[in-house]
C-alpha positions in Angstrom: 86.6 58.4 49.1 86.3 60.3 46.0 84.4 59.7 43.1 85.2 62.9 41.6 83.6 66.2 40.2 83.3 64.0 36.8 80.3 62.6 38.8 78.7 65.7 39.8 79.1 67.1 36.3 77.1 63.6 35.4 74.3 64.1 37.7 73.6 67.7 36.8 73.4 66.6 33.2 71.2 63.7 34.1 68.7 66.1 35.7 68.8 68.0 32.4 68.9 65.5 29.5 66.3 62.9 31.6 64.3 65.0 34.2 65.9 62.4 36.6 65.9 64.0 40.0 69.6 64.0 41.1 68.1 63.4 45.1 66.8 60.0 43.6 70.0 59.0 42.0 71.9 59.8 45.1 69.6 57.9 47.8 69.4 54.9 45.5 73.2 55.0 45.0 73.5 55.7 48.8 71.3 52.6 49.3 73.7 50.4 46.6 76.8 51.2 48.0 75.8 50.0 51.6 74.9 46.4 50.2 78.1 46.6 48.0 80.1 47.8 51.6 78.5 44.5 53.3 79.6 42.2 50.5 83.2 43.5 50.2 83.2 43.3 54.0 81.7 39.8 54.5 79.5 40.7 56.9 76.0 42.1 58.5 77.0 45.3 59.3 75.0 48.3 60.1 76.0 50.6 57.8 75.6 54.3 56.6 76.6 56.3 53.2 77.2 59.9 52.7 77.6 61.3 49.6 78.4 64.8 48.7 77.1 65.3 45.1 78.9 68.5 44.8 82.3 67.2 45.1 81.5 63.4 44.7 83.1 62.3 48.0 81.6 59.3 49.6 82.0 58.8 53.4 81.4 54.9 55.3 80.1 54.7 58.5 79.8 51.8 60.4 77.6 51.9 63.3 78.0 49.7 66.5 75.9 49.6 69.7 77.7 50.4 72.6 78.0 47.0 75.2 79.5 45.2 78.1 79.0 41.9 76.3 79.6 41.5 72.5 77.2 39.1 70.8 77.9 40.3 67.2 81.1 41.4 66.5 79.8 43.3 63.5 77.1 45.4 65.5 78.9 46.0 68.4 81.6 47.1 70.6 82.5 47.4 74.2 83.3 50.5 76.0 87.2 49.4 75.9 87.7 48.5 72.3 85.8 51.9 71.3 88.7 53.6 73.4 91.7 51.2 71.7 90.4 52.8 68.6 90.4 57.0 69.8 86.7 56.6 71.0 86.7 57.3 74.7 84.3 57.8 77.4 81.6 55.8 75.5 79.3 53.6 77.8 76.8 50.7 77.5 73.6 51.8 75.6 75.8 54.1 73.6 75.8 54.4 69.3 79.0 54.8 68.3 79.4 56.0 64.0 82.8 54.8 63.2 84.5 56.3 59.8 86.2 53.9 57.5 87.9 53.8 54.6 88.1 50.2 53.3 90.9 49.2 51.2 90.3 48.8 47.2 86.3 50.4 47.8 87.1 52.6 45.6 86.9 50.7 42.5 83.3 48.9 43.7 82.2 52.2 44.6 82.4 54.0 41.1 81.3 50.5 39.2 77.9 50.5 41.4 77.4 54.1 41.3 77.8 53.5 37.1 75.4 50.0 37.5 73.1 52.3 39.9 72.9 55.0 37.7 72.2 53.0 34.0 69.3 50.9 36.5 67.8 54.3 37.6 67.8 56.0 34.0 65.9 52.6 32.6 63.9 52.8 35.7 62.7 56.6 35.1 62.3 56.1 31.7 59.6 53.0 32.3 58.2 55.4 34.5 57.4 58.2 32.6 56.3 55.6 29.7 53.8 54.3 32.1 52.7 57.6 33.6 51.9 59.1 30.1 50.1 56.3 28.9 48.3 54.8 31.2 46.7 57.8 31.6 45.5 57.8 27.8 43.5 54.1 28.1 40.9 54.4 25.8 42.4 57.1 24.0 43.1 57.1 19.8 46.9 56.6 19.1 49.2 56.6 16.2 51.5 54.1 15.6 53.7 52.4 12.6 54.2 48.7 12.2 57.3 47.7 12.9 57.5 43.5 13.3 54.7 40.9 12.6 55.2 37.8 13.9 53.1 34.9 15.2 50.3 35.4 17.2 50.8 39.4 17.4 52.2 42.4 15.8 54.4 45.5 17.1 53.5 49.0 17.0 55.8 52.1 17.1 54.0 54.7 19.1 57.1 57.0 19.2 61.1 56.9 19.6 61.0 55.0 22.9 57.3 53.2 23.0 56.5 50.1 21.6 53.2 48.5 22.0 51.7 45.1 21.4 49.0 44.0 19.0 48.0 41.0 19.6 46.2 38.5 17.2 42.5 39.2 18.7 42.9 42.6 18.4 43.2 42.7 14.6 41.0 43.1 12.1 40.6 39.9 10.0 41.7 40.3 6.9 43.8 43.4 7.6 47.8 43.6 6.6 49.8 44.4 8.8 53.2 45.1 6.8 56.0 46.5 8.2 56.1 50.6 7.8 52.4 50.8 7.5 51.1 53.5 9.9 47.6 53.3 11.5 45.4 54.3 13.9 44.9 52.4 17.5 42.9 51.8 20.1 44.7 52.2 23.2 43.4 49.2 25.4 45.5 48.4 28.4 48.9 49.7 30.1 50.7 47.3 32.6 53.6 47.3 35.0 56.1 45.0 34.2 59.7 43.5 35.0 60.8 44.6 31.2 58.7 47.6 31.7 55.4 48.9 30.2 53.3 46.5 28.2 50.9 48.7 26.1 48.2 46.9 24.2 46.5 48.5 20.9 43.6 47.8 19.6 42.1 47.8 16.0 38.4 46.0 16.5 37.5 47.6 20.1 34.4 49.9 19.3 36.2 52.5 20.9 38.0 52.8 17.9 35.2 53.7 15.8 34.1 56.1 18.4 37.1 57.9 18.6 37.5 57.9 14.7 33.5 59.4 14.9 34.5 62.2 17.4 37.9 63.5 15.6 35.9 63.7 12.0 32.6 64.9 13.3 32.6 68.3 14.9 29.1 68.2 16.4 30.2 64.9 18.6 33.4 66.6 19.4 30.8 69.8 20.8 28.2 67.8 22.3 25.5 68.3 20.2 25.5 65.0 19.1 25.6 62.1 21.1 26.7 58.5 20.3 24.6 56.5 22.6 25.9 52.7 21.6 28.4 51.0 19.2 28.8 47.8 17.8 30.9 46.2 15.6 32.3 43.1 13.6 35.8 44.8 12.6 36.0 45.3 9.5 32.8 44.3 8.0 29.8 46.2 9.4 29.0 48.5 12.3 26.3 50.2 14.0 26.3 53.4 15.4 23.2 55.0 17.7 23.3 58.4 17.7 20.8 61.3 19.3 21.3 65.2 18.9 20.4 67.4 21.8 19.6 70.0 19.2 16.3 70.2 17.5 17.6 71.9 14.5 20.4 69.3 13.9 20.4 66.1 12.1 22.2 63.5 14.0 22.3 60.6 11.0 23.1 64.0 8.4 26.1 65.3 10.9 27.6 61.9 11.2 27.4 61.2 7.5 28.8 64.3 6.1 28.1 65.6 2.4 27.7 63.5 -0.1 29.4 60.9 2.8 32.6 62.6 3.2 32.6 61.9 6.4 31.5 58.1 7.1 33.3 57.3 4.5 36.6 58.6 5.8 36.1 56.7 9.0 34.9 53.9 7.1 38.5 54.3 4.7 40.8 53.9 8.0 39.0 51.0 8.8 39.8 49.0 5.8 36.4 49.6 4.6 33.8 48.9 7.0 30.6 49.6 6.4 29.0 51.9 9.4 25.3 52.5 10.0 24.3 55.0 11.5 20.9 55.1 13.1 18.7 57.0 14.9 18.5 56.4 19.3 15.1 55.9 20.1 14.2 55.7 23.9 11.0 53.6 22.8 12.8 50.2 22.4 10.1 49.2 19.7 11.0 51.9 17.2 14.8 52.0 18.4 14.5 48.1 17.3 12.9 49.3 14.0 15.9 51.9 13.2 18.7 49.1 14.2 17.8 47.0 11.4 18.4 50.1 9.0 18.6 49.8 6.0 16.0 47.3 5.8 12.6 48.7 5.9 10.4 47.1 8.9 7.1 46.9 8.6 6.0 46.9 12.3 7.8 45.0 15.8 5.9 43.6 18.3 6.7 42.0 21.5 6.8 38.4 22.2 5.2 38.3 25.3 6.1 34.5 26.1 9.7 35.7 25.8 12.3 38.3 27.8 13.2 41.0 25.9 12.4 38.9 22.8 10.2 41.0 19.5 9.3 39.8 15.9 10.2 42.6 13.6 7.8 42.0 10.3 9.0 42.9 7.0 7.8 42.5 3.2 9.5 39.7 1.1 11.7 41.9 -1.0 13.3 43.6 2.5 13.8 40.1 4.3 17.2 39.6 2.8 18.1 43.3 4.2 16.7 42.7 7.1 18.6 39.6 8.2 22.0 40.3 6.4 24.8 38.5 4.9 24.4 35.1 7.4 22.9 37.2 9.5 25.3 39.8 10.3 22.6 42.6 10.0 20.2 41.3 12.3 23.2 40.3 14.8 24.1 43.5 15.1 20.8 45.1 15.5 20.3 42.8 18.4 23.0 43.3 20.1 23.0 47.0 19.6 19.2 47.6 21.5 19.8 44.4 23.6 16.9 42.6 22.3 16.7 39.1 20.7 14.8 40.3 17.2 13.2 37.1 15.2 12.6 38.2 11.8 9.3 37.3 9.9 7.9 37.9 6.5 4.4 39.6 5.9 2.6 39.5 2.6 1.4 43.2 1.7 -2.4 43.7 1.3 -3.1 44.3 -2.4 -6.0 45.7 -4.2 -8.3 43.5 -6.4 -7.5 43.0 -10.3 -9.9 42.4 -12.5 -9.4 38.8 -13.0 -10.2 38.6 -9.2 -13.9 40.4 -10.0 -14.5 38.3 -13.0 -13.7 35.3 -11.2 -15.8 36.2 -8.5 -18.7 37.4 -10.6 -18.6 33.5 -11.9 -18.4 31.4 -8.6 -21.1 33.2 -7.1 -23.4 33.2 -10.5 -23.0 29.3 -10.2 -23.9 29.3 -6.8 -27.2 31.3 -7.3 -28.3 28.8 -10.6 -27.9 26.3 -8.3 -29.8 27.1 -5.8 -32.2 28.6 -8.2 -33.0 24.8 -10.0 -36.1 22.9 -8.8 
């Protein structure tokens, strides 16, 4: 049964334009054409399909088991009915691979190798999606808004990968207009029916990690470590960062001049504002650095309390100190791991001279009185 050279011409141009191996295409067609055999046949039939890619010639076997008694007229034969059709001396226990040629195959045959073939091609092409991607989780990504509706939006990542955003994953406030292209968070790759699902983040502190490490050339070498992130997207962040080199400022590297460099990371996240702090491996002073900028006076540990401190500050830092409702303080906490109460502590002050004058009086009034018969 011929196919045709138009299919091996096909198959070698598959390999080329889609890296799809021409062995896999022809075992999976192999594979199709039996079922398709058994349904044009009516039957259970143990079946076996050639194919010769080179010339595109399909050849049917059936195969029967050799018996005295026939049970199943589709998987066996006797010994007499092999020789009735030109297969003789044949005995019980014997396989016998009968050729056929069934009558209109021909047609079925080329419109499942086509049906086999478009299946395979979506098939490889999920596959390789998957294979390149899910090895990037947790990687940076670009992608370009292409549809926004309901509860998620959909990104572009290139001609043939689309990935999800969903609603959780987006920075409040943020638009998400069609054409707009942004930087991701790639969060999760899955195997499914309709093929990869890829989800993208843009409030994951990954994000601002990976955003920290492409801008700032001493992460990207090591010599600066980020040791903890956390963020409200698009509001604030914290960053803890530690240098491993004496002679390099950590806080100063991240920064940039003049804040070129925070401030581009801080740009593609619509603004957020980053802090970037100073790891301490004493929690008490790492607790006083996480509530940057506010100026804290001194923390101390409640003992009553797991993990608990009251950081003390002066009146005019409180407000710094806790945040806008809170947010600075929330963040602090939950960067060191610490539950941080915040209390206020009036600053010693030197005596004016309307304390010494007053106090020149009171105790002059005390020592007439005492004086007086």
């Amino acid at each position: 049964m011929q196919l045709g050279r138009d299919f091996a011409r096909a198959l070698i141009q598959i390999e080329q334009d889609k890296g799809l191996s021409s062995e896999v295409i022809i075992a999976s067609l192999e594979a199709a054409l039996v079922s398709a055999y058994r349904k044009h046949k009516g039957g259970n039939q143990n079946v076996e399909v050639l194919l010769d890619k080179d010339m595109g010639e399909i050849t049917i076997y059936e195969v029967r088991q050799v018996v005295d008694d026939v049970s199943s007229e589709d998987t066996e034969i006797t010994p007499l009915e092999a020789a009735e059709l030109g297969y003789e001396g044949l005995v019980s226990g014997d396989l016998l691979r009968m050729e056929v040629q069934p009558e209109d195959f021909g047609r079925i045959a080329a419109q499942t190798a086509r049906q086999v073939i478009i299946q395979r091609l979506k098939d490889a092409e999920r596959q390789i999606i998957f294979e390149e991607f899910s090895d990037r989780i947790g990687d940076l990504v670009n992608g370009v808004i292409f549809k926004s509706e309901g509860d998620q939006a959909l990104v572009r990542l290139n001609d043939r990968t689309e990935a999800i955003l969903p609603r959780e994953e987006r920075i409040v406030g943020e638009k998400y207009e069609m054409g707009t292209r942004m930087k991701f968070y790639l969060l999760d790759v899955r195997r499914t029916t309709r093929g990869p699902r890829i989800v993208v983040s843009r409030t994951h502190p990954g994000l601002l990690r990976r955003l920290l490490e492409m801008e700032v050339p001493e992460i990207q070498e090591g010599t600066v470590e980020i040791r903890g992130i956390v963020r409200e997207a698009g509001a604030r962040a914290k960053v803890a960062v530690a240098s491993l080199d004496a002679n390099v400022d950590p806080i100063g590297a991240c920064v940039g001049n003049n804040g070129t460099r925070i401030r581009s990371v801080s740009d593609e996240l619509g603004g957020e504002r980053i802090d970037i702090i100073l790891w301490n491996g004493d929690s008490l002073a790492y607790i006083r650095n996480a509530l940057s900028p506010a100026k804290v006076m001194r923390v101390e540990p409640i003992l009553e309390q797991e993990r608990s401190v009251r950081a003390y500050v002066r009146p005019d830092q409180l407000s710094l100190a806790i945040g806008k409702a809170g947010q600075n303080v929330r963040l602090g906490a939950r960067l060191t791991g610490w539950k941080i109460d915040i209390k206020v502590i009036e600053p010693e002050r030197l005596p004016t001279l309307q304390d010494l004058f007053e106090d020149i009086i009171v105790k002059g009034s005390d020592e007439e009185l005492w004086q007086k018969p």
